[in-house]
Backbone as CSV, one residue per row, in Angstrom:
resi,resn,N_x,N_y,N_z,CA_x,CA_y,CA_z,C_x,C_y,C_z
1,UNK,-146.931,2.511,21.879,-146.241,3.754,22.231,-145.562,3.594,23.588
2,UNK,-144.200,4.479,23.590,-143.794,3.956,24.858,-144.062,5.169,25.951
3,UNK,-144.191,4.700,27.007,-144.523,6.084,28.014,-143.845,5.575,29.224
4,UNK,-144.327,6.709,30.146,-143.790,6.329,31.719,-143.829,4.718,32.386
5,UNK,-144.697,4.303,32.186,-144.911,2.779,32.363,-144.054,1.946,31.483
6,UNK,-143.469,2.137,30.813,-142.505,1.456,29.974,-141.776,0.975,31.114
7,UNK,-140.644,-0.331,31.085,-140.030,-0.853,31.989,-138.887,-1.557,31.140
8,UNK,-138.118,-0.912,31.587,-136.575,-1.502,30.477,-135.772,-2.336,31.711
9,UNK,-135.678,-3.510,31.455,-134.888,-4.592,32.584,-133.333,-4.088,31.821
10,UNK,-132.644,-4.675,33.119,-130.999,-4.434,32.736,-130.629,-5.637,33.337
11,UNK,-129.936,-6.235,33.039,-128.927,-7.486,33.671,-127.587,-7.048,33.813
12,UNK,-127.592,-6.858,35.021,-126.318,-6.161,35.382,-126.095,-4.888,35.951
13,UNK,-125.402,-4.211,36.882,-125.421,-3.278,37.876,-124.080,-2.145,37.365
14,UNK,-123.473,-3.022,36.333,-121.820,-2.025,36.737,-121.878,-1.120,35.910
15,UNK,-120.886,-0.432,35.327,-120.547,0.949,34.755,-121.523,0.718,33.158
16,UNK,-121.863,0.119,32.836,-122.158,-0.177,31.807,-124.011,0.115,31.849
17,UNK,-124.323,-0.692,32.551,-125.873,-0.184,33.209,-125.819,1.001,33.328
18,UNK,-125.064,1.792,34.044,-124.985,3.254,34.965,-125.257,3.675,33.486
19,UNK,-124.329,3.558,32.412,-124.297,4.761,31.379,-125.980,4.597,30.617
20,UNK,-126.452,3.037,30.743,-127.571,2.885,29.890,-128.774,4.022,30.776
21,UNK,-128.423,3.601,32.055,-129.379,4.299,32.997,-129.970,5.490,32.819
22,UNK,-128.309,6.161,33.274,-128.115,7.821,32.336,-128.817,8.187,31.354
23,UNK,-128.675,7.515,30.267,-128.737,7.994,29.095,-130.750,7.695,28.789
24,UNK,-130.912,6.727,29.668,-132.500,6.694,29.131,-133.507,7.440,29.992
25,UNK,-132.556,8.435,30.709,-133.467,9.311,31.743,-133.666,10.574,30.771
26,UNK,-133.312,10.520,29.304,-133.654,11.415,28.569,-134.716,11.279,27.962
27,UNK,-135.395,9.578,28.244,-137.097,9.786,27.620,-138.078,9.594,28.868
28,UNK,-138.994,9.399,29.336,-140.189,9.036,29.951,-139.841,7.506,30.195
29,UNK,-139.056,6.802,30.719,-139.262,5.455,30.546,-138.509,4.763,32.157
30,UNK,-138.675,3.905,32.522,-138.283,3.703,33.608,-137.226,2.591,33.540
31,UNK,-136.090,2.592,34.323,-135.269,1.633,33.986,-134.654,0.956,35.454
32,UNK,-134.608,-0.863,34.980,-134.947,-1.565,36.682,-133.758,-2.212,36.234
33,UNK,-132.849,-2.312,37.425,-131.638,-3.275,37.388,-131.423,-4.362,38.159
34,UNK,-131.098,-5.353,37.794,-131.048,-6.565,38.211,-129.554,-7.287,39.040
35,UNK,-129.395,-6.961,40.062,-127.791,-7.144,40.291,-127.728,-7.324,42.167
36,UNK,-126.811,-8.285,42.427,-126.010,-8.539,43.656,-126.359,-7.202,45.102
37,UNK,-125.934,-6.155,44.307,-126.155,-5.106,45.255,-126.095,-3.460,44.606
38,UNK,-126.650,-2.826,45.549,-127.013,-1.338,45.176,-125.995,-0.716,45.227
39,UNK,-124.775,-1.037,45.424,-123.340,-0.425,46.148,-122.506,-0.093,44.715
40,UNK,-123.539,-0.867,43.457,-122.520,-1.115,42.267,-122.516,0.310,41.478
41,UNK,-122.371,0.561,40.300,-122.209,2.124,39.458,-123.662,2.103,39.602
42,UNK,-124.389,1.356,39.348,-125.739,1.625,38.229,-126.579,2.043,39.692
43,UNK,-126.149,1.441,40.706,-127.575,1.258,41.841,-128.288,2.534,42.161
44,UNK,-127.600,4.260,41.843,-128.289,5.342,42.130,-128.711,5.730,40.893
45,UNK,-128.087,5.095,39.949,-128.350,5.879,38.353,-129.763,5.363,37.908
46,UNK,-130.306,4.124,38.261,-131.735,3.734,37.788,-132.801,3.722,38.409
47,UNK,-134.093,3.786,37.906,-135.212,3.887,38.825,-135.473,3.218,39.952
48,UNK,-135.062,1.872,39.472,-135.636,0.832,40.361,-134.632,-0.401,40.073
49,UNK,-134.005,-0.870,41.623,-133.043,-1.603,41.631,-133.205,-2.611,42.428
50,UNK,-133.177,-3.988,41.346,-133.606,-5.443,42.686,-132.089,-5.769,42.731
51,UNK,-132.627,-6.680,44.086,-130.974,-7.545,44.413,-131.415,-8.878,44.050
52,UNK,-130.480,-9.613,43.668,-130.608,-10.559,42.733,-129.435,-11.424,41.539
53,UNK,-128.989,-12.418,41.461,-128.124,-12.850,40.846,-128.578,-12.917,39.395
54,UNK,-128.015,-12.345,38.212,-128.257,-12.422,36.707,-127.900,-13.562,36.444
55,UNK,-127.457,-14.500,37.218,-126.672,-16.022,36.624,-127.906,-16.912,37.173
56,UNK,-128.596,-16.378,38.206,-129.569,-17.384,38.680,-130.733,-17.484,37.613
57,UNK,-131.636,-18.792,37.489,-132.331,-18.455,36.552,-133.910,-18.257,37.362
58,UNK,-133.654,-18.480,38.477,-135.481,-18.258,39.201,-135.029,-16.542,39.247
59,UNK,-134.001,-16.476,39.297,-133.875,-14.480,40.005,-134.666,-14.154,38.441
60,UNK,-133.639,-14.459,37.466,-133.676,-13.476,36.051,-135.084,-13.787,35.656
61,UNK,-136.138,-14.888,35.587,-137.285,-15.435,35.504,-138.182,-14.343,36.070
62,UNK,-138.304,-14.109,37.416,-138.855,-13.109,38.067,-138.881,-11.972,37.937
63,UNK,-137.458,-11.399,37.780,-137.082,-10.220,37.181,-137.805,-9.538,35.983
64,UNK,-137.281,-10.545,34.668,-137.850,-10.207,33.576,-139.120,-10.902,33.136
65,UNK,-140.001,-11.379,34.254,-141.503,-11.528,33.842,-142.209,-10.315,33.769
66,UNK,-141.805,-9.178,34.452,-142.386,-8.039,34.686,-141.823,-6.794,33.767
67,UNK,-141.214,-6.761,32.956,-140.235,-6.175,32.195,-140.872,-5.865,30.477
68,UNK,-141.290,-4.866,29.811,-141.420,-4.978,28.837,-140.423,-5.226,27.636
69,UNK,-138.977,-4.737,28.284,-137.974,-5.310,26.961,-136.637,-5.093,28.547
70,UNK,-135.826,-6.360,27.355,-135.557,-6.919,28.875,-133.255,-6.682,27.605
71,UNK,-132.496,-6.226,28.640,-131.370,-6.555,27.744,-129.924,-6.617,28.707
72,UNK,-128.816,-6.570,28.331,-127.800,-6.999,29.341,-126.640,-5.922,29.471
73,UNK,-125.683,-5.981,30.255,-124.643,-5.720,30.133,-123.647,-6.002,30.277
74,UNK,-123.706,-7.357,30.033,-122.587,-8.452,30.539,-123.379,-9.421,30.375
75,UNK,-122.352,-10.331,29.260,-122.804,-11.777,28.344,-123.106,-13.329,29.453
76,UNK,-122.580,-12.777,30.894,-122.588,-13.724,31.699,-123.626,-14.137,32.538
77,UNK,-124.566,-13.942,31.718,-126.137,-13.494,32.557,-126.929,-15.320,32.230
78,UNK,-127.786,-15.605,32.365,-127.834,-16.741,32.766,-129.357,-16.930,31.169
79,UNK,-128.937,-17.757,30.118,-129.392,-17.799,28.699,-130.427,-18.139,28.855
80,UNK,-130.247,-19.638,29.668,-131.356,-20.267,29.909,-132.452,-19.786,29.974
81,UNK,-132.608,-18.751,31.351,-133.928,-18.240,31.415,-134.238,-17.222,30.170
82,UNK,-133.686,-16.407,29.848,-134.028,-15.356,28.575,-134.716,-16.066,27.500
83,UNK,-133.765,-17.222,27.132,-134.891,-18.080,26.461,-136.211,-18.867,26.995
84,UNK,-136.553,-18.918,27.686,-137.751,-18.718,28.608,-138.759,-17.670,28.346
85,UNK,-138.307,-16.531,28.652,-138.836,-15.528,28.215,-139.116,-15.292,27.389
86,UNK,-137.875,-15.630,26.403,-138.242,-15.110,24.720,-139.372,-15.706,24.404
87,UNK,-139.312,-17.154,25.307,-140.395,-18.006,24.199,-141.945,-17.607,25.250
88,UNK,-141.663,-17.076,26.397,-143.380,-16.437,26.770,-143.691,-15.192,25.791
89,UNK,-142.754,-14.452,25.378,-143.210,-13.214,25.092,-142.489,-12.148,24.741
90,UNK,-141.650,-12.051,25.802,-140.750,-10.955,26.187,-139.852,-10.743,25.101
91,UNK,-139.618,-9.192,24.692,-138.656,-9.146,24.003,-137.438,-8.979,24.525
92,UNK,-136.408,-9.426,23.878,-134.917,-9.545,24.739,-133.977,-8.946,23.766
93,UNK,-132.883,-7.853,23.861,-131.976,-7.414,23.115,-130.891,-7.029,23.853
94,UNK,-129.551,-7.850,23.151,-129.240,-8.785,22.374,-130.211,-10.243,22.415
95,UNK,-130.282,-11.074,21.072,-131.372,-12.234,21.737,-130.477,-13.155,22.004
96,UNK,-130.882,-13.824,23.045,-130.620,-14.960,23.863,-129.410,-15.976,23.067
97,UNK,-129.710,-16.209,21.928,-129.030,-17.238,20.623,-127.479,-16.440,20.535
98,UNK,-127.882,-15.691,20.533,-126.389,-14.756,20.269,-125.833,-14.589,21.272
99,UNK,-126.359,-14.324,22.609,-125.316,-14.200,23.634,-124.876,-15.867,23.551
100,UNK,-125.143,-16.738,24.069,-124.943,-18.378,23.981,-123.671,-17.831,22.823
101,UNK,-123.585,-17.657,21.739,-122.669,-18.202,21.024,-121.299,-16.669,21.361
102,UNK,-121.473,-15.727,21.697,-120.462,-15.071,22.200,-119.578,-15.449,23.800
103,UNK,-120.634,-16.010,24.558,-119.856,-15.804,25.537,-119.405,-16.950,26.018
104,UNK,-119.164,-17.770,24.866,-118.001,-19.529,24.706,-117.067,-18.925,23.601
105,UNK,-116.266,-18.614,23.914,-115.098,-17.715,22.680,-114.898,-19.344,21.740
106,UNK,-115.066,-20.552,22.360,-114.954,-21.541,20.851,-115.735,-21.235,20.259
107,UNK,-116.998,-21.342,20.557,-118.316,-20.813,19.912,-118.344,-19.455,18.830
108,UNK,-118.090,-18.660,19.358,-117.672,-17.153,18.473,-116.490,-17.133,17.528
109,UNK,-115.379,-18.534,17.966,-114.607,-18.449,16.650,-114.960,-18.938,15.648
110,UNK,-115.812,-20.181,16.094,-116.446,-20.604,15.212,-117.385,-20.299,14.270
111,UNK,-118.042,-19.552,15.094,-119.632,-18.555,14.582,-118.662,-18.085,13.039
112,UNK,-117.395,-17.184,13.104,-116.888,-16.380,12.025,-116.406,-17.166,11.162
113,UNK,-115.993,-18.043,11.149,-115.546,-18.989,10.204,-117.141,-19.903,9.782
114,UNK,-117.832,-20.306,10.087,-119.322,-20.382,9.277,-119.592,-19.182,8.160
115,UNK,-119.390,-18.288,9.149,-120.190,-17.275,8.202,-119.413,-16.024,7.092
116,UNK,-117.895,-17.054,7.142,-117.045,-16.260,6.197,-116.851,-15.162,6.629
117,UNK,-116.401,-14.612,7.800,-116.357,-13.211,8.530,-114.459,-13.528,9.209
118,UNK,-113.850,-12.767,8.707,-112.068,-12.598,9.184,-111.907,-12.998,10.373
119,UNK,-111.145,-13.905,10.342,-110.651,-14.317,12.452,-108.971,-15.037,11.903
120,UNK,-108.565,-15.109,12.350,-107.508,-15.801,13.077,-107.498,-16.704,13.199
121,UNK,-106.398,-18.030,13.197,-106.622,-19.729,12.679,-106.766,-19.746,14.378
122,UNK,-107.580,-20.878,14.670,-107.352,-21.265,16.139,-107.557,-22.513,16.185
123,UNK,-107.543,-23.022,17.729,-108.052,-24.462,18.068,-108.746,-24.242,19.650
124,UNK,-109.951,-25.298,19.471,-110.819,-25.372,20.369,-110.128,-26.540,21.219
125,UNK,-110.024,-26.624,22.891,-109.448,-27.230,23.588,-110.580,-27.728,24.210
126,UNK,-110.646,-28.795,24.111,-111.949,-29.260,25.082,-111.754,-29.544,26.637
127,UNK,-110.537,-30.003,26.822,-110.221,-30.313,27.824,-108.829,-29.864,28.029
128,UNK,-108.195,-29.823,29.895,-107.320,-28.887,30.287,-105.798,-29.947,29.410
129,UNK,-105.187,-29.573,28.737,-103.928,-30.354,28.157,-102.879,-29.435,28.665
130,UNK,-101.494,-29.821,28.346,-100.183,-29.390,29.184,-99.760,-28.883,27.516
131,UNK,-100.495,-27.696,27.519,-100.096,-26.969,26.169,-98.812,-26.808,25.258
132,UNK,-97.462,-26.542,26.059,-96.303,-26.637,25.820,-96.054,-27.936,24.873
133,UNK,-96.847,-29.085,25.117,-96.253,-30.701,24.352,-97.260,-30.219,23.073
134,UNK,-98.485,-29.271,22.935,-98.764,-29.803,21.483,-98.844,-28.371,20.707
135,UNK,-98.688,-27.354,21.193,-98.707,-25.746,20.827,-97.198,-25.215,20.837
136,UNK,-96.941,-24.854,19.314,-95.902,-23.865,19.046,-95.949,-22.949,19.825
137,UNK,-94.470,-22.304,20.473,-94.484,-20.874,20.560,-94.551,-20.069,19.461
138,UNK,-95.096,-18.564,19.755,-95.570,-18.020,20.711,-96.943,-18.544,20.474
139,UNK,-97.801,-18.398,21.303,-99.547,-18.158,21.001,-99.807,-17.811,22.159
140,UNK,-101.633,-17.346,22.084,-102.528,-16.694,23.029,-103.184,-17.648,23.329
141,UNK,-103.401,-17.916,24.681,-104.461,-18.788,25.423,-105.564,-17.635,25.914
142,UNK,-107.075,-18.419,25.532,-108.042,-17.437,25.928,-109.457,-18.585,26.582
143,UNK,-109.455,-18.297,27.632,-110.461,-19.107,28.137,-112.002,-19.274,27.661
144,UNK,-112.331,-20.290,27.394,-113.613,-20.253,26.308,-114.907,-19.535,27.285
145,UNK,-114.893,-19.783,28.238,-115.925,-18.603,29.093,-115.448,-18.133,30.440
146,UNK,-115.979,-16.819,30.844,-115.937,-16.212,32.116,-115.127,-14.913,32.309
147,UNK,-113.941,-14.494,30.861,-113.061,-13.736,30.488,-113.904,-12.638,29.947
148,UNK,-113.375,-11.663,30.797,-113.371,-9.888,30.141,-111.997,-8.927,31.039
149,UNK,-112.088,-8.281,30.251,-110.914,-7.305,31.105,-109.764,-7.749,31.267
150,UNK,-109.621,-8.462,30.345,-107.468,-8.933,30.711,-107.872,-10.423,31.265
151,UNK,-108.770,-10.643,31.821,-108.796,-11.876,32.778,-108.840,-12.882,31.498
152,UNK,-108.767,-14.371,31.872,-108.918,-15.098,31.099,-108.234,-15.187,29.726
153,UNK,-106.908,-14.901,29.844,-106.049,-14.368,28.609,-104.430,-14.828,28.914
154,UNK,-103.772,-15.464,28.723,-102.411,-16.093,28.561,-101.718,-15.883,27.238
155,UNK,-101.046,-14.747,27.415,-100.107,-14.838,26.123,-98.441,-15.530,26.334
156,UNK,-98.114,-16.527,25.793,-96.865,-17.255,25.978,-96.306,-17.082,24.923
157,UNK,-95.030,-15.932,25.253,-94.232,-15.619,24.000,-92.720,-16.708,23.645
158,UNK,-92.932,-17.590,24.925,-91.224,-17.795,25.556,-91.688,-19.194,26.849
159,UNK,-90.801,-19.826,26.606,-91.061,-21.515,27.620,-91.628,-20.802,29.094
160,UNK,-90.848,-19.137,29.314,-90.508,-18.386,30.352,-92.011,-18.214,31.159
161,UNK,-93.281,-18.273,29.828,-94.117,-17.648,29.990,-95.546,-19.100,30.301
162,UNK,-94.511,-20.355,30.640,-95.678,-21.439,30.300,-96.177,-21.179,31.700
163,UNK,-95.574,-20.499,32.664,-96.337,-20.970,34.213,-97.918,-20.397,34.411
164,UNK,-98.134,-19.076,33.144,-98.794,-18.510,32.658,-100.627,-19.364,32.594
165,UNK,-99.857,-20.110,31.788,-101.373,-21.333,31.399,-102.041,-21.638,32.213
166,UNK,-103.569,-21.440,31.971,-104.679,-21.275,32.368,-105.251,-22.948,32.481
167,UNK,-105.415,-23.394,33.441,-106.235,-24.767,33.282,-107.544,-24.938,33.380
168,UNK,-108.108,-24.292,32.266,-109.376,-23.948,31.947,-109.460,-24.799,30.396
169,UNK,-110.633,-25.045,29.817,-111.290,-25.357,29.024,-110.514,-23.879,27.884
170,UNK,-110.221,-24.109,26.896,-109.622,-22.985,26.206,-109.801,-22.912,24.498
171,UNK,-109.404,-21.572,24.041,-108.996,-22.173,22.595,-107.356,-21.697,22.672
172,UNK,-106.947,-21.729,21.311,-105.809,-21.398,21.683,-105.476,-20.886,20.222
173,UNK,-104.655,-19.930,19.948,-104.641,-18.742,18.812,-103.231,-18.695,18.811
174,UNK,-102.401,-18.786,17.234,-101.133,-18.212,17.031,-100.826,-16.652,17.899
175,UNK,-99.779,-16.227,17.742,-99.929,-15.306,18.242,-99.695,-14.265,17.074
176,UNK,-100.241,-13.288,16.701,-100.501,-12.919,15.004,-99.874,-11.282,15.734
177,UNK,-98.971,-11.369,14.154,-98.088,-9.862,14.134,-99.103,-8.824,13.883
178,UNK,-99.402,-8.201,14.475,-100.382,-6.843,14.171,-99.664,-5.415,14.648
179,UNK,-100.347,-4.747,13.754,-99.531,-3.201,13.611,-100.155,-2.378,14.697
180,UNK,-101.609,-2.579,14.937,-102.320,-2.231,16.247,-103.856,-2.786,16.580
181,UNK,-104.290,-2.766,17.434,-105.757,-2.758,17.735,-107.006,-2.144,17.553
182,UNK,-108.264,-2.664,16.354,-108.854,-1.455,17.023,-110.019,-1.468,17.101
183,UNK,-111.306,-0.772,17.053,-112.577,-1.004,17.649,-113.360,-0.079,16.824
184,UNK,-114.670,-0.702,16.369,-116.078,-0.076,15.775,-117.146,-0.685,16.352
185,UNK,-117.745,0.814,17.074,-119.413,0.492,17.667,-120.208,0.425,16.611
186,UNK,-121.129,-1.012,15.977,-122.134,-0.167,15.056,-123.390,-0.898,15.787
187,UNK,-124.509,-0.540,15.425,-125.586,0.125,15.795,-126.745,-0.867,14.353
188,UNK,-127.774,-1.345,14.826,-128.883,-2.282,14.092,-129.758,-2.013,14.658
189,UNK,-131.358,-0.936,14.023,-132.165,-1.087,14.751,-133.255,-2.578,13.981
190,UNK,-133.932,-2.893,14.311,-135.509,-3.716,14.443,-136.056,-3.550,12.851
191,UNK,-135.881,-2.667,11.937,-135.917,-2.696,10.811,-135.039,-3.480,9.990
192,UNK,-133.917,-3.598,10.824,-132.565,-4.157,9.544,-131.508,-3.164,9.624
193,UNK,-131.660,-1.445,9.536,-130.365,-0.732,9.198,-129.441,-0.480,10.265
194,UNK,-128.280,-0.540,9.566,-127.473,-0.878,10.110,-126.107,0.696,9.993
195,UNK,-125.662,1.023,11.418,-124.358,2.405,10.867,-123.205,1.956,12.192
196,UNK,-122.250,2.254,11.377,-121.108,1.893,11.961,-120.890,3.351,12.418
197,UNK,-120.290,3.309,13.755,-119.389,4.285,14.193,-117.706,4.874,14.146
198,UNK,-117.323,6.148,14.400,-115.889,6.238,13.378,-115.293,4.889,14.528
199,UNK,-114.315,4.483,13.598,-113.120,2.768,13.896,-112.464,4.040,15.265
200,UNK,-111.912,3.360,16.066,-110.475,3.777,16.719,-109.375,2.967,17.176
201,UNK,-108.170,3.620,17.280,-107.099,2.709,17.903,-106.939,2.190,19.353
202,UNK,-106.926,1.027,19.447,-106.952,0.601,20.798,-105.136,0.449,21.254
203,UNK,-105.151,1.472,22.239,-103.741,1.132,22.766,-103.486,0.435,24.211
204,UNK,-103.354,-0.502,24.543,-103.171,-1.734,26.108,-102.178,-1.343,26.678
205,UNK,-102.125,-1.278,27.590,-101.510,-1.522,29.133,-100.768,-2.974,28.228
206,UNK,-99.452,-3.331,28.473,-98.748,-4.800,28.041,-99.500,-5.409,29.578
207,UNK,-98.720,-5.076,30.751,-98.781,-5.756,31.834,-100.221,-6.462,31.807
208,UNK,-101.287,-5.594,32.043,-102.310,-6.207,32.108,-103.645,-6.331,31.444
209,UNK,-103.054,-6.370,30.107,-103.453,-6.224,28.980,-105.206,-5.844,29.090
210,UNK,-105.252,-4.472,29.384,-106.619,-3.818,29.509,-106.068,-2.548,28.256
211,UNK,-107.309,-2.296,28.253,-106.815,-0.542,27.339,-106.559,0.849,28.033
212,UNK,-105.470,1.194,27.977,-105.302,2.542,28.585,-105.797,3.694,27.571
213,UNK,-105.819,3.669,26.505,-106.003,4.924,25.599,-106.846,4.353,24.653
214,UNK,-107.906,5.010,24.377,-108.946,5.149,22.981,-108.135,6.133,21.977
215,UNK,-107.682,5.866,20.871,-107.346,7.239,20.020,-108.516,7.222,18.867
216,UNK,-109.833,8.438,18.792,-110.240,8.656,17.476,-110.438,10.299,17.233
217,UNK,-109.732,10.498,15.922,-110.168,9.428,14.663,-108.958,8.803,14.465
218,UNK,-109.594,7.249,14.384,-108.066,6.169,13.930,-107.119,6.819,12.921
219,UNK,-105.839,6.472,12.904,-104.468,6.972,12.475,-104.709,5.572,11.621
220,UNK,-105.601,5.057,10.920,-105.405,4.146,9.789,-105.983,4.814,9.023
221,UNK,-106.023,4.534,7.516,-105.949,5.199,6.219,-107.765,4.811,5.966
222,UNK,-108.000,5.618,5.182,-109.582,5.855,4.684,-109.871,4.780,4.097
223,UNK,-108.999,3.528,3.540,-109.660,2.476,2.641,-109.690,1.293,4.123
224,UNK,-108.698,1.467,4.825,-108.820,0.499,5.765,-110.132,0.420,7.098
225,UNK,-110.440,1.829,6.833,-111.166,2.461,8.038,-112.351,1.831,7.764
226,UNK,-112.769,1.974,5.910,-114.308,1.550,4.968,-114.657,0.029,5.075
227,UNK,-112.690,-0.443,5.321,-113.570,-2.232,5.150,-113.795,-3.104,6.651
228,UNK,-112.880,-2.071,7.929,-113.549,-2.197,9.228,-114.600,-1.975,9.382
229,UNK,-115.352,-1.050,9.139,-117.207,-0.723,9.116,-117.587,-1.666,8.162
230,UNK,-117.075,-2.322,7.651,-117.712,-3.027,7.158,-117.665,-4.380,7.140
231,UNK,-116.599,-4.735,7.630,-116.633,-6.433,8.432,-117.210,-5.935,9.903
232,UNK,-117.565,-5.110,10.875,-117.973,-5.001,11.885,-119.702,-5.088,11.052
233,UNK,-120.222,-3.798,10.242,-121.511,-4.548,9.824,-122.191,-6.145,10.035
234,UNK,-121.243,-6.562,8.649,-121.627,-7.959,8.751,-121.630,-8.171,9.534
235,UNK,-120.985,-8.371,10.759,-120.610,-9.207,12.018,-122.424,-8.983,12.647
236,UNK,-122.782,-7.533,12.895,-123.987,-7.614,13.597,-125.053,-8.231,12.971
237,UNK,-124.785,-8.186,11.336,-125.724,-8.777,10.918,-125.962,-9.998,10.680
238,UNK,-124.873,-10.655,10.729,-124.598,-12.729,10.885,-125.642,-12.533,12.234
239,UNK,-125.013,-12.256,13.286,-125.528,-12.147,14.571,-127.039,-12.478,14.589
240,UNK,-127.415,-11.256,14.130,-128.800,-11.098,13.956,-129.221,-10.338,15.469
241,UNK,-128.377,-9.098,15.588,-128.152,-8.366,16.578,-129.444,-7.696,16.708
242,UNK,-130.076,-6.712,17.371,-130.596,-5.205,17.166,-129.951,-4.279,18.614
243,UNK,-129.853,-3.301,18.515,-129.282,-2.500,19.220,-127.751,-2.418,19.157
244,UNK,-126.398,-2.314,19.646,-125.120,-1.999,19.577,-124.225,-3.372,19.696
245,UNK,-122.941,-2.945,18.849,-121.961,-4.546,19.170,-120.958,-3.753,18.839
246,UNK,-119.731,-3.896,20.031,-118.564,-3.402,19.545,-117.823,-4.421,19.436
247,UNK,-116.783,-4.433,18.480,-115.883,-5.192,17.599,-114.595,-4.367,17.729
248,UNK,-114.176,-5.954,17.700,-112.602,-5.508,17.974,-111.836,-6.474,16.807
249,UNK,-111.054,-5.937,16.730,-110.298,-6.300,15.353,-108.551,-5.971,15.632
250,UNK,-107.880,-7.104,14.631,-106.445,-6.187,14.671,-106.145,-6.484,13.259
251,UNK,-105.690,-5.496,13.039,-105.006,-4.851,12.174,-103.328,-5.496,11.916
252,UNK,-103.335,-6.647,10.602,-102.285,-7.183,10.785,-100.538,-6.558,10.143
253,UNK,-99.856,-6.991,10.362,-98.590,-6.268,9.409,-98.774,-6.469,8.082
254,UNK,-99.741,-7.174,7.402,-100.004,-7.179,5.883,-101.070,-6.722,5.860
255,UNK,-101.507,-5.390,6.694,-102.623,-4.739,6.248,-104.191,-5.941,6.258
256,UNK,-104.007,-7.014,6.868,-105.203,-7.693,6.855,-106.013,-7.172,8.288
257,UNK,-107.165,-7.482,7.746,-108.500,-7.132,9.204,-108.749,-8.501,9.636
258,UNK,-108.589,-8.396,11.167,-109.169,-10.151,11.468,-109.890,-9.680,12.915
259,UNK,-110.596,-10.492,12.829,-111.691,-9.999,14.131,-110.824,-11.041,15.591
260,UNK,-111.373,-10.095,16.179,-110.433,-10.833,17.670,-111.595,-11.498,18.610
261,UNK,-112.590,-10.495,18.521,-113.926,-10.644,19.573,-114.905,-9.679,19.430
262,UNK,-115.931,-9.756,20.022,-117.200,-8.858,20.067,-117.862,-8.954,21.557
263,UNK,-118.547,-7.791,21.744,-119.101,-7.668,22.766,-120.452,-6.459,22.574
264,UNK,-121.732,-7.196,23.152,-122.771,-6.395,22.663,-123.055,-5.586,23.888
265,UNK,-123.436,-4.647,23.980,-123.545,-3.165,24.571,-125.056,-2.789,24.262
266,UNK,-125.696,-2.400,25.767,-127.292,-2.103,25.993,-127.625,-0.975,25.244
């Protein structure tokens, strides 16, 4: 049973913690964050706040030895130790296996093409190459780790756009005609079941390709809406998720669904 002594670890301090924070001051349970400094969203929103690097693995070790369920908010948290943990005891959500394969985008393209789940043709770059000599225009350069928020993202529509390229470790993606963007939270508890949340349209900022507008309920049609909840399903369930994963998808000019990325949420 869980009570006041309950101890929910967070990896990570920013807006994302803050909302988990928030939101779990609606049971008896105490919630400890793990992050750089108290200055961040989360540092007044949770009970109890260490300073501490999530990438270090003696910090996160320490951290979540004391922690009855331990989870993240940001994939950039340091695997190693979680698997550590996992294997003393600790329960960890998202588990450890799954962040590792999300937060190497070769890794996650790959993950969908194993498991027969919609993506987009790509290529894994192992090393930094002078892209222009072996990549058609247009395509998307996306850095295989360290990218969120626009960062880590090169779209080259035009020779105009090669100064663009990232000399990072990369994959690299056609650049695919889509009608728009869009996104389903679904939700896996510890039993298996699984509910998708309503799809919405994601509309970007071009310049700096972040999202300025959420629109729901999506302006796509009721059969398209049924088979997004439902390639986002699968997706958590390849995973072998429990708790939340939002999915992002686009929506192509032939009406096809292809997954772009995922990101799991505390």
């Amino acid at each position: 049973m869980i009570s006041s002594n309950y101890k929910i670890g967070i990896l990570g301090g920013g807006q994302l913690g803050k909302m988990l924070a928030l939101a779990a001051q609606n049971w008896d349970v105490q919630t400890w964050i793990l992050d750089t400094s108290k200055d961040f969203p989360a540092g007044n929103a949770c009970t109890h706040f260490v300073e501490g690097d999530f990438r270090n693995y003696d910090d996160v070790i320490r951290f979540g030895k004391n922690m009855d369920v331990i989870t993240v908010e940001i994939e950039t948290v340091n695997t190693d130790a979680l698997l550590q943990l996992q294997a003393d005891g600790k329960k960890i959500h998202p588990r450890p296996e799954a962040l590792n394969l999300i937060k190497d985008k070769g890794l996650q393209k790959q993950f969908y093409v194993d498991n027969n789940l919609p993506t987009s043709s790509f290529e894994v770059l192992k090393e930094v190459l002078p892209l222009q000599a072996v990549t058609p225009l247009p395509f998307v350069q996306k850095a295989r780790t360290g990218g969120y928020d626009g960062r880590g993202v090169a779209i080259i529509r035009s020779e105009a756009d090669l100064e663009k390229i990232l000399p990072v470790p990369s994959i690299i993606e056609p650049l695919v005609n889509i009608q728009k963007e869009l996104g389903v939270v679904v939700a896996r508890n510890e039993s298996g079941e699984v509910k998708a949340f309503s799809v919405v349209d994601m509309e970007f900022n071009a310049e700096v390709n972040l999202v300025d507008y959420l629109i729901c309920p999506s302006t796509i049609s009721p059969a398209i809406e049924k088979q997004a909840k439902e390639i986002a399903m699968a997706t958590i369930e390849a995973y072998d998720i429990f708790g939340l994963l939002a999915v992002e998808l686009f929506l192509t000019t032939d009406n096809q669904l292809l997954i772009n990325e995922v990101a799991p949420r505390p």
